[in-house]
C-alpha positions as CSV (number, residue, x, y, z in Angstrom):
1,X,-17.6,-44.4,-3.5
2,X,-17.4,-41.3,-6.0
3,X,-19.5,-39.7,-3.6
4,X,-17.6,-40.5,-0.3
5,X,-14.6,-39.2,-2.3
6,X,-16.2,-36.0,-3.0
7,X,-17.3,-35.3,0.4
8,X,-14.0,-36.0,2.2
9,X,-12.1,-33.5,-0.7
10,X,-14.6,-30.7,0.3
11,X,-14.3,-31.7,3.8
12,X,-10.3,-31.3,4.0
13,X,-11.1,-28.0,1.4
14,X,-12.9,-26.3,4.9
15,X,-10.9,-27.5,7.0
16,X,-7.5,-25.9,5.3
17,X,-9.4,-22.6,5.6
18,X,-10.5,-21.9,9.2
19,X,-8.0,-19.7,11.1
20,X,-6.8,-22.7,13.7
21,X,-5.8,-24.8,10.7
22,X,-3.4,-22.0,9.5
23,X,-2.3,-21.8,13.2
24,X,-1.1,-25.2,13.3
25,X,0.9,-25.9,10.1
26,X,3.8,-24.6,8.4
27,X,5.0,-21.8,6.0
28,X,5.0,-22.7,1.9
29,X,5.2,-19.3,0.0
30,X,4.1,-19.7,-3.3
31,X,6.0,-18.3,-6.0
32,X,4.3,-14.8,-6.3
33,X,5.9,-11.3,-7.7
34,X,3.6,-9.2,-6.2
35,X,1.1,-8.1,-3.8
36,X,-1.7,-10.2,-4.1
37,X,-5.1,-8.2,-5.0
38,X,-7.4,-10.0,-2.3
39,X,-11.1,-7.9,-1.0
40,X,-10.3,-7.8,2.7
41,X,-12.5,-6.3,5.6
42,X,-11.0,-2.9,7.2
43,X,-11.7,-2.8,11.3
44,X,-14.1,0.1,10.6
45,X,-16.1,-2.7,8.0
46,X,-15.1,-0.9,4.8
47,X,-14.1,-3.5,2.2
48,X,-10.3,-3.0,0.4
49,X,-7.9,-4.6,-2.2
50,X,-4.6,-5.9,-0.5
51,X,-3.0,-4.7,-3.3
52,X,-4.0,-1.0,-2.7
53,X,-2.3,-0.6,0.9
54,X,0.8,0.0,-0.1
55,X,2.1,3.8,-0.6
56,X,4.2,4.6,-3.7
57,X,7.9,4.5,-2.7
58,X,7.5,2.3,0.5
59,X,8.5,-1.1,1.4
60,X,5.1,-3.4,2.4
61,X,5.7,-5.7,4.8
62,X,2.5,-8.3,5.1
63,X,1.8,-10.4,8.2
64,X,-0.7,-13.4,8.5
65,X,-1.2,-13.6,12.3
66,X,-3.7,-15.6,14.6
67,X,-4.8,-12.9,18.2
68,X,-4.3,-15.9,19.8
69,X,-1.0,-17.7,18.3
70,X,2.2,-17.6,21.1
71,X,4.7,-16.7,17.8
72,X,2.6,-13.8,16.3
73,X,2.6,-12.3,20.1
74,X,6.5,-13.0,20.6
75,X,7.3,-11.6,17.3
76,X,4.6,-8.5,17.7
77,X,6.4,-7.6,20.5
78,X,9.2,-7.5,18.8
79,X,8.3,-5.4,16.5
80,X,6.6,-3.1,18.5
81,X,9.7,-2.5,20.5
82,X,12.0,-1.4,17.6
83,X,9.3,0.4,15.4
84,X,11.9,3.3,15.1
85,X,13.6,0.7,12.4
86,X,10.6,0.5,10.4
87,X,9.9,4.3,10.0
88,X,9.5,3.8,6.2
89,X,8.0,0.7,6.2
90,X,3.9,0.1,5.3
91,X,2.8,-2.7,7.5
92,X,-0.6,-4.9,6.6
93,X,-1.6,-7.2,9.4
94,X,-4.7,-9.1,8.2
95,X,-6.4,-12.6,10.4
96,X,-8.9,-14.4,9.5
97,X,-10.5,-14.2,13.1
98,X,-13.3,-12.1,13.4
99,X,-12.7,-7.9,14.0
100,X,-13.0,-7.9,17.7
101,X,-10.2,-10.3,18.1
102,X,-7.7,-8.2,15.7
103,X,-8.9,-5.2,17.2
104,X,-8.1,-6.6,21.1
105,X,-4.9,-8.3,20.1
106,X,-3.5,-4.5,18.5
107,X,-5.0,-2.2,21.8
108,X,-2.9,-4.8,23.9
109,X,0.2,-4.1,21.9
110,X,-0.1,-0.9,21.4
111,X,-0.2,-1.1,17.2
112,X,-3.6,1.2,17.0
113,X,-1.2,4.2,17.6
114,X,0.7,2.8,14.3
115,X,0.5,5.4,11.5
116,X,2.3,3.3,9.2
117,X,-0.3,0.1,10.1
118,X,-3.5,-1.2,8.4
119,X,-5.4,-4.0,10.4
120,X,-8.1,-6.3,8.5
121,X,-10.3,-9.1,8.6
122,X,-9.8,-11.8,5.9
123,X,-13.2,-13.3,6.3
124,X,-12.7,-16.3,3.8
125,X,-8.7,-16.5,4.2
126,X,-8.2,-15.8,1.0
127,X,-5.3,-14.3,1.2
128,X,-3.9,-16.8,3.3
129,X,-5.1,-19.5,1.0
130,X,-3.0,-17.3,-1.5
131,X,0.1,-17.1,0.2
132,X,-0.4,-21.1,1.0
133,X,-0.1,-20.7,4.7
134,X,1.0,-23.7,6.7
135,X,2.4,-21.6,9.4
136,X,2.0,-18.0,10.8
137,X,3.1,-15.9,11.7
138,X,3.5,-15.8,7.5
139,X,5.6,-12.6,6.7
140,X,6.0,-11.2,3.4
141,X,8.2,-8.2,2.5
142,X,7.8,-6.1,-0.7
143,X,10.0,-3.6,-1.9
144,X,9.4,0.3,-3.2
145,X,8.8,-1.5,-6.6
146,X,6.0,-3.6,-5.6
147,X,7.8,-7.1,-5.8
148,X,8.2,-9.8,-3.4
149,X,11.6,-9.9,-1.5
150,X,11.3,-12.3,0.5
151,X,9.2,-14.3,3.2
152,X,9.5,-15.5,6.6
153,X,7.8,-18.0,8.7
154,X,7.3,-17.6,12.7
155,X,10.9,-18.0,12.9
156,X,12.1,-14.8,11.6
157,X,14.7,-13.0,13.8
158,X,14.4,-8.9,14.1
159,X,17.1,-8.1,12.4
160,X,16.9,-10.0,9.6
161,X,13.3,-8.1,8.8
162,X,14.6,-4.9,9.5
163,X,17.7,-6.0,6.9
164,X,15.1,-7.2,4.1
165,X,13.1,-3.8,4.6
166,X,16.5,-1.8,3.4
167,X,16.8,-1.0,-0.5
């Protein structure tokens, strides 16, 4: 019985951390001040801290997306229609499906052109284990000071991002 136990923990454990699982479910933030330091995979296969993408003086904004999830599209879109709002704003998008899938789902939209963008690959979702993910799009703003402002779930409306980007 311990054993049957043990399996099915480990067995829920995996299944909470493949990308379709954080597609399906919905947002918890845990209580965090600020950016999490998490090793992800840059699209040229260069390794780097979460933590470290974030210029001095710039608002972060983080987003946990899924290529293939119908909100991240709609609200990519979005975004990519009124960058000129986000000027001094440092985006991070980061999936945990596999570099040619982030890479397609940015050509598409147009975000490769994004001088204030930084795509990765977060091979063993930890950072979306982190941020508890239940739901993504998962967005997370930062302020100049490094500290969380606050988070959205796939829900988010425009101008309410571009608001929470302001000091």
């Amino acid at each position: 019985m311990k054993k049957l136990l043990i399996l099915l923990t480990l067995m829920g454990a995996g299944a909470a951390t493949t990308p379709a699982a954080a597609q399906s479910s919905t947002l918890t933030v845990r209580s965090v001040s600020s950016v999490p330091s998490v090793s992800l995979l840059g699209l040229d296969g260069q390794k780097f801290s979460s933590a470290a993408v974030q210029p001095k003086g710039k608002v972060l904004v983080v987003v946990y997306f899924s290529p293939t999830c119908s909100h991240c599209i709609q609200f990519t879109e979005e975004l990519t229609g009124r960058l000129k709002d986000f000027q001094q704003v440092q985006f991070l998008y980061v999936s945990a499906y596999p570099v040619t899938d982030i890479k397609n789902f940015a050509a598409v939209r147009g975000m490769l052109k994004m001088k204030n963008l930084r795509l990765a690959n977060d091979p063993e979702f930890k950072l979306g284990s982190f941020y508890e993910l239940k739901e993504i799009p998962g967005i997370f703003v930062y302020g100049t000071n490094g500290k969380l402002r606050r988070s959205f779930d796939s829900k988010v409306k425009m101008d309410e991002l571009v608001a929470a980007t302001r000091n």
